[in-house]
Residue, then its C-alpha position, 0 to 999 in steps of 0.5 A: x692603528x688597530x693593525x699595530x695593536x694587533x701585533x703588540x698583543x700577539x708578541x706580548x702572548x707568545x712571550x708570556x706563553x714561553x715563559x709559562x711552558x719553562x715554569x712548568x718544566x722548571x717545577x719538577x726539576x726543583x721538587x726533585x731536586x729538594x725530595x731526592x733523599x725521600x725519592x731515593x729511600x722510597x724507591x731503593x729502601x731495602x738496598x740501603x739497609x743492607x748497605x748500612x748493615x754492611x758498613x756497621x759490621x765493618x766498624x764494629x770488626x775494625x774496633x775489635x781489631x783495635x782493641x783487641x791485643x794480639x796473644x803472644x808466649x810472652x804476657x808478663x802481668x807486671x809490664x801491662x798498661x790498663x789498655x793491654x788488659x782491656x785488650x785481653x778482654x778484662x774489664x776497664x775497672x779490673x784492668x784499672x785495680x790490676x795496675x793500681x795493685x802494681x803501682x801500690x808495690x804489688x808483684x805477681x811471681x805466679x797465676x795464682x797472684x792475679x787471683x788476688x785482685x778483687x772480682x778478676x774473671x778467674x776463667x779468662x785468666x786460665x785461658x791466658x795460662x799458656x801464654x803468662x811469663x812471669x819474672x823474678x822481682x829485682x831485689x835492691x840491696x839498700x845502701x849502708x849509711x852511717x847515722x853521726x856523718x853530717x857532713x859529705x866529707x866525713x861521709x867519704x872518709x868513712x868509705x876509705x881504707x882505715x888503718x887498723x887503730x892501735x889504742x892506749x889510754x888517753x884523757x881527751x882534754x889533754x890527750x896531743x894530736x900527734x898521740x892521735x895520729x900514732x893511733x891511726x886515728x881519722x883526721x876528721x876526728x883530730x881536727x873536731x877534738x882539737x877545735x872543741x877543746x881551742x873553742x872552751x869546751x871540755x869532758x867531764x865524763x868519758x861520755x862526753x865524747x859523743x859531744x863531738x859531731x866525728x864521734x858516733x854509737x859504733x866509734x865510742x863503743x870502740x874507744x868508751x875503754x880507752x878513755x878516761x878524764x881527770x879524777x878531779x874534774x869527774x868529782x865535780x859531777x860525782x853524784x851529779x844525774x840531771x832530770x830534764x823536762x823535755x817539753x821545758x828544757x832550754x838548750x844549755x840544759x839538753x846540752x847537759x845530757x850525754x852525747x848531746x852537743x849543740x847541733x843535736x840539742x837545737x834539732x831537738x828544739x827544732x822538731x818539739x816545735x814541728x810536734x806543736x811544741x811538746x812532746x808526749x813520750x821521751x821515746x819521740x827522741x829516737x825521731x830526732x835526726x841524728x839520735x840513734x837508739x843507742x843514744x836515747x837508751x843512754x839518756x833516756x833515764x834523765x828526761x820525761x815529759x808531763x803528758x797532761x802538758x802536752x799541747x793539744x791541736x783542735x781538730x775542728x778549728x785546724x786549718x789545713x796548713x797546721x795539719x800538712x806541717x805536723x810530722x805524723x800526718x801527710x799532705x792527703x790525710x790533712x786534706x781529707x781531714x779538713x774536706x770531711x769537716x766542711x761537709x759533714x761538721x765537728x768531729x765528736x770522737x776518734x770514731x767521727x775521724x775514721x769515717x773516713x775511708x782513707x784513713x785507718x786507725x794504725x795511719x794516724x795512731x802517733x797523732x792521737x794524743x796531740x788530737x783534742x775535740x773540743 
């Protein structure tokens, strides 16, 4: 009994003995394992510098490389991106005023050009001399539009070949249109006189031609000695000068004015209502779509406007729609207006409304007499 006990015990130590011996070695093996970083930087610092060193100068020749635009005989200024600049070694704020001087219209025909942008390393742009090309700015002819052609189909007949006229004197309320069509006169013109005159309407003076939508400044200069109404009818109005409110007039009494017919009277109506509902100056006719400034001298003695009447717009009580839809302010203008209002409040004067940079005085100039601040 005591023999088997023995043997029990001797297993039980020899085992526990195997396992001790495999912790000891095991725990070395685990604290290198977890401080091997420390080990490594303890025993090689010196080489990892380098190494590190080495790997920074690499990165930062790499980034050069990138950023850095190869120089060729070809630069021309007015084709570089803000990043083609900042690879010549300008700035990104300069190379931001670059491009935004080109997008705002600006053009550079020589070197001295680009001394112009505010704050430019002048010695750099030197050094790009012999590589700079500079290109003549296209010069685009605008095209030629007639101010009475409200229709596309009249627009084309103006571009075809016309006949030489061959004019006589003729009263336009009695006048055939075969005797027109001996004249060389349009077709557009024709139809225009003769659905006026089926529709009621009739000329009482020679200037009531421009009543007609075919008949602009140019074509009644050419037929104004050609022209004459019946001595009967122009008696009616002899003397007769109508003297029209601009800011009261109803649209049969526009229509009294000469060349002003019914589509050129309701635009008349339609832009005093985009104005606010008045307008301040009878020279705002020439903004009226279709009125010339030949047109507006001829009636220009037979309206006015009352400009104590003019209807004012309260600027610290506008909100931002009202002053987007007024013609003589922008989209921009009228957020700024009402973004500075909520945060520095009313506007006392003029000079409170140009405290904003955006805005200058010569931008907003027509709006002014609409302006009260109040």
């Amino acid at each position: 009994m005591k023999f088997r006990q023995m043997n029990e015990l001797m297993k039980q130590f020899s085992s526990n003995r195997r396992e001790i011996a495999s912790l000891l070695i095991l725990i070395p093996f685990i604290f290198c394992v977890l401080y091997s970083h420390q080990i490594y930087t303890f025993l090689f610092d010196d080489g990892k510098d380098k190494i590190d060193q080495k790997i920074e100068v690499h990165f930062i020749e790499q980034q050069k490389q990138k950023s850095t635009r190869p120089l060729s005989k070809n630069i021309n200024p007015n084709h570089l991106k803000v990043k083609d600049w900042v690879g010549l070694h300008f700035s990104e704020e300069i190379a931001n005023r670059i491009v935004n001087y080109r997008l705002k219209g600006g053009y550079f025909n020589e070197k001295e050009d680009l001394y112009t942008i505010y704050q430019i390393d002048s010695s750099r742009v030197d050094q790009l001399e012999p590589y700079l090309v500079f290109e003549k700015k296209k010069t685009v002819t605008p095209k030629r539009y007639y101010a009475a052609a409200p229709s596309s189909s009249f627009s084309k007949m103006r571009k075809k070949e016309r006949k030489e006229l061959k004019l006589w004197k003729f009263d336009p309320n009695t006048v055939e249109a075969s005797d027109l069509e001996k004249m060389n006169l349009s077709s557009y013109f024709i139809k225009n006189l003769t659905n006026y005159r089926a529709k009621g309407g009739k000329f009482y003076k020679v200037e009531d031609i421009m009543k007609l939508y075919a008949v602009d400044s140019s074509l009644f200069l050419t037929l104004k000695d050609y022209l004459y109404v019946d001595i009967e009818e122009e008696v009616k109005l002899e003397g007769e000068k109508p003297h029209i409110n601009l800011n009261t007039a109803t649209l049969e009494e526009l229509k009294q004015l000469k060349g002003i017919g019914n589509a050129r009277a309701e635009g008349i109506i339609e832009y005093k209502k985009r104005l606010g509902g008045s307008f301040y100056k009878t020279a705002q006719l020439k903004e009226v779509f279709s009125i010339d400034s030949l047109l507006y001298e001829s009636i220009a003695d037979h309206v006015f406007v009352e400009k104590k009447r003019v209807k004012k717009i309260l600027i610290n009580r506008a909100t931002y729609e009202q002053l987007a839809t007024h013609p003589y302010l922008s989209y921009k203008q009228a957020r700024w207006i009402v973004k500075y209002r909520e945060q520095h409040g009313r506007y006392e004067n003029i000079e409170d409304l140009l405290k904003i940079k955006m805005i200058k005085l010569k931008d907003i100039e027509n709006i002014l007499p609409y302006l009260s601040f109040r």
